[in-house]
N, C-alpha and C positions, 0 to 999 in steps of 0.2 A: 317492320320486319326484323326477325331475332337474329341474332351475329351469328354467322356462320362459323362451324368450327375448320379451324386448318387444316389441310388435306399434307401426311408428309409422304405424299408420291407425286403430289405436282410440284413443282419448282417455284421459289417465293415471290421470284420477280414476275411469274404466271398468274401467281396466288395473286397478288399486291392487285394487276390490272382487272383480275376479277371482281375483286373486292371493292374499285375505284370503279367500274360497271355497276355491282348491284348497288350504289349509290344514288347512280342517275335516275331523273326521272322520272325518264322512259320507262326501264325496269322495273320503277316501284310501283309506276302504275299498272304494268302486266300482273305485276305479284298482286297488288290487290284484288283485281278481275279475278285472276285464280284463287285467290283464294276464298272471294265472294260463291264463284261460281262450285268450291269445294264445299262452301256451307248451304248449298241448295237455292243460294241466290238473294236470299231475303234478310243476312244479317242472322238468321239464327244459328245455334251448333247444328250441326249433320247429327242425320238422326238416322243413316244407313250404318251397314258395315260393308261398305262398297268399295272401299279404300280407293285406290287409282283406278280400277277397272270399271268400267260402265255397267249400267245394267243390263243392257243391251249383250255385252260379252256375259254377266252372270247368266241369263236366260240364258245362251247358249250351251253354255259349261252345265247349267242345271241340265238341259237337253237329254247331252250327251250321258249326266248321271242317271237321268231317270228312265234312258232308254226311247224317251215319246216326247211330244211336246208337253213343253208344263201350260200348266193355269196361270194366272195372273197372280193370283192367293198365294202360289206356290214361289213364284219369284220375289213377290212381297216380303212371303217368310226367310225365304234366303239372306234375303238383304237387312231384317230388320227382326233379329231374331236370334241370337247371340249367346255361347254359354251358358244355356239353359234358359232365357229373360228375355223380354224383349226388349226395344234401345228405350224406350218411353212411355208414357203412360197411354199417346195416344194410338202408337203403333198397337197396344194390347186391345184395346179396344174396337180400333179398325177392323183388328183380325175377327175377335169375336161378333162384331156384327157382322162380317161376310160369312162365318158360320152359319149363322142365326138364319141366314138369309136362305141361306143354299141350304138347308134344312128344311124351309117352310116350301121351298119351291123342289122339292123333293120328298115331299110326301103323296102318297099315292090318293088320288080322286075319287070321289063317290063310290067308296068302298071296290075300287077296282085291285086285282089282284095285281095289276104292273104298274111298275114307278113310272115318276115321270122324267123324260128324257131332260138331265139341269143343265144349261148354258152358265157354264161358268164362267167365261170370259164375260156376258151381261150382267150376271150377279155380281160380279164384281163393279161392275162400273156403278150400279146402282148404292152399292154399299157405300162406298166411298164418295155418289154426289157427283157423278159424271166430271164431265170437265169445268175445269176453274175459269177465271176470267181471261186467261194465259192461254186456253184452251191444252191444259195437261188435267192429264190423270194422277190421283195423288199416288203417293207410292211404288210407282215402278220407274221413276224416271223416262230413260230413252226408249227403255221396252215398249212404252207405250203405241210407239207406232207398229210393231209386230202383231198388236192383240188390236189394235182400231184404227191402224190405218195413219192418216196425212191427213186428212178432214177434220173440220171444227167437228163435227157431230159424229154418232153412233148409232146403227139401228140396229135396238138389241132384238128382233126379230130374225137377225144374218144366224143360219145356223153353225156351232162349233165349225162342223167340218166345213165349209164354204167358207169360214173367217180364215181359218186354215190351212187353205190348200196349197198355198203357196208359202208355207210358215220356214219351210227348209231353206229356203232362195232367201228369204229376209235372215235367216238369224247366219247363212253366211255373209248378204249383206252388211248383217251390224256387227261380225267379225270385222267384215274389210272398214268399214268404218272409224272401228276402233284402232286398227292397226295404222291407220290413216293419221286420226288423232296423236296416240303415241310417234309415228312420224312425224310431225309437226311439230311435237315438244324434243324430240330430238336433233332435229335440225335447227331451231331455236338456240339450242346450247351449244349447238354446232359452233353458229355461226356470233356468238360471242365470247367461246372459247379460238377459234382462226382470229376473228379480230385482236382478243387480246394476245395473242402469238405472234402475229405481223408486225403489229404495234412496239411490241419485243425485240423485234428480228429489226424494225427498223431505227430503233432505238441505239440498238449494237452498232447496226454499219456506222450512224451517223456519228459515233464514239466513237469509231476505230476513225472515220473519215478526219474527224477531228485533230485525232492523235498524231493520223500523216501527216497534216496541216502542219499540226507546231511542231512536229520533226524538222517538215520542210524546210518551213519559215528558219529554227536552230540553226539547219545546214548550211544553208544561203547566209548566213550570216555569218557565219565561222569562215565559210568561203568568200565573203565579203572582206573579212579581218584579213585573213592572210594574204589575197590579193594588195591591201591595203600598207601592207607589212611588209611586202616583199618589194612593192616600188617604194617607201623610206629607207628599205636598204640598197635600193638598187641608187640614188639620190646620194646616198651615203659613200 
C-alpha cells in the first residue's frame, strides 16, 4: 500500500495514530480485498471507467440521461468507452460483436416489409457467452442483475418488456444499494478514525493523571520536609 500523504487539517498526533492503523494487519488485508475487488477481482487492471460508483448506479444515472431504460450494450458503453476509445482491445470487439449480432437479428424475413422485433437484452447475452463459471455476465458488472435477474440462467425467449417490468423498482434498488455500500465504507472510517481520537483523548488524561501524580508525590514531600524541620527545631 502507497504512503499516504499528510493531511495539514487533521492534527498530527490524529495523523501519527492513523498512520500506526494503516499498518496493522487487519487493514492491510481490507485494502488488499479492496483493492482486488477494484481490479474486477482476478488480479487484472480494471478495464471500466466506473471509478467508485457501481454499475448498477451508472445504469441508473444512464436511465435518467437517456429518458428510458438502457440496453445492456448501452451500459457497456458507458463504462468502457472513454474519450473517444475504448479502455481495450477486447472491450472493442465485444462491442462490435453485439453490433454484428443485433444486426443479423434485425433484418427483415423472407422479404417481409416489417423488421423484426430485436431483444436486446438476449443479444447481448449471447454476444458476450452468457454467463461465466461465477455465473456473471461479462461487462456490466452488478447491472447484471437488472437485465437477468438472481438466477444461474437466462431465457432469452422473456420478452424486452416482461424482462422489464419491473426495471424502475430494481434500478431504485441498486440506488439504495449503493448508497448502502458507500455507507459501509463510511462508517468503516468512522470508526477508525473515533478509535484513533479515544485512543488520543486517552492518552492526554493518562498524561495529565500522571503529572498530578508527581505533583502530588513533590507536595507530600515538601510537606514531609517541613514537618521534619519544624520538630528539629522545635528539639532545638
Amino acid at each position: 500500500m502507497g504512503k499516504k500523504e499528510e493531511s495539514n487539517k487533521i492534527g498530527r498526533d490524529v495523523w501519527d495514530k492513523w498512520a500506526q492503523q494503516w499498518k496493522t494487519p487487519e487493514f492491510k488485508k481490507k485494502s488488499e480485498i479492496q483493492k482486488k475487488n477494484r481490479k474486477g477481482g482476478d488480479g487484472q487492471p480494471s478495464t471500466h471507467t466506473c471509478g467508485s460508483c457501481s454499475h448498477r448506479t451508472h445504469a441508473a444515472d444512464l436511465a435518467k440521461e437517456l429518458k428510458r431504460k438502457p440496453h445492456p450494450r448501452e451500459v457497456f458503453k458507458h463504462t468502457h468507452f472513454k474519450a473517444g476509445k475504448w479502455v481495450d482491445e477486447k472491450s472493442k470487439l465485444t462491442h462490435e460483436a453485439i453490433e454484428d449480432l443485433l444486426k443479423q437479428n434485425s433484418q427483415k424475413v423472407d422479404g417481409s416489409a416489417e423488421s423484426q422485433i430485436v431483444d436486446e437484452v438476449g443479444a447481448y447475452f449471447d454476444a458476450v457467452g452468457g454467463r461465466n463459471k461465477k455465473y456473471r455476465v461479462y461487462g456490466i458488472g452488478s447491472s447484471q442483475n437488472i437485465f437477468y435477474g438472481l438466477g444461474k440462467s437466462y431465457n432469452n425467449g422473456v420478452s424486452e418488456t416482461s424482462q422489464f417490468h419491473d426495471d424502475d423498482c430494481q434500478m431504485m434498488q441498486a440506488k439504495l444499494h449503493d448508497m448502502e455500500d458507500q455507507m459501509k465504507v463510511m462508517q468503516e472510517r468512522q470508526k477508525y478514525h473515533l478509535k484513533a481520537i479515544q485512543e488520543q483523548q486517552q492518552e492526554q488524561l493518562k498524561a495529565i493523571q500522571e503529572e498530578h501524580k508527581e505533583r502530588l508525590t513533590t507536595l507530600e514531600n515538601r510537606i514531609a520536609d517541613m514537618v521534619k524541620s519544624t520538630r528539629l527545631f522545635n528539639l532545638a
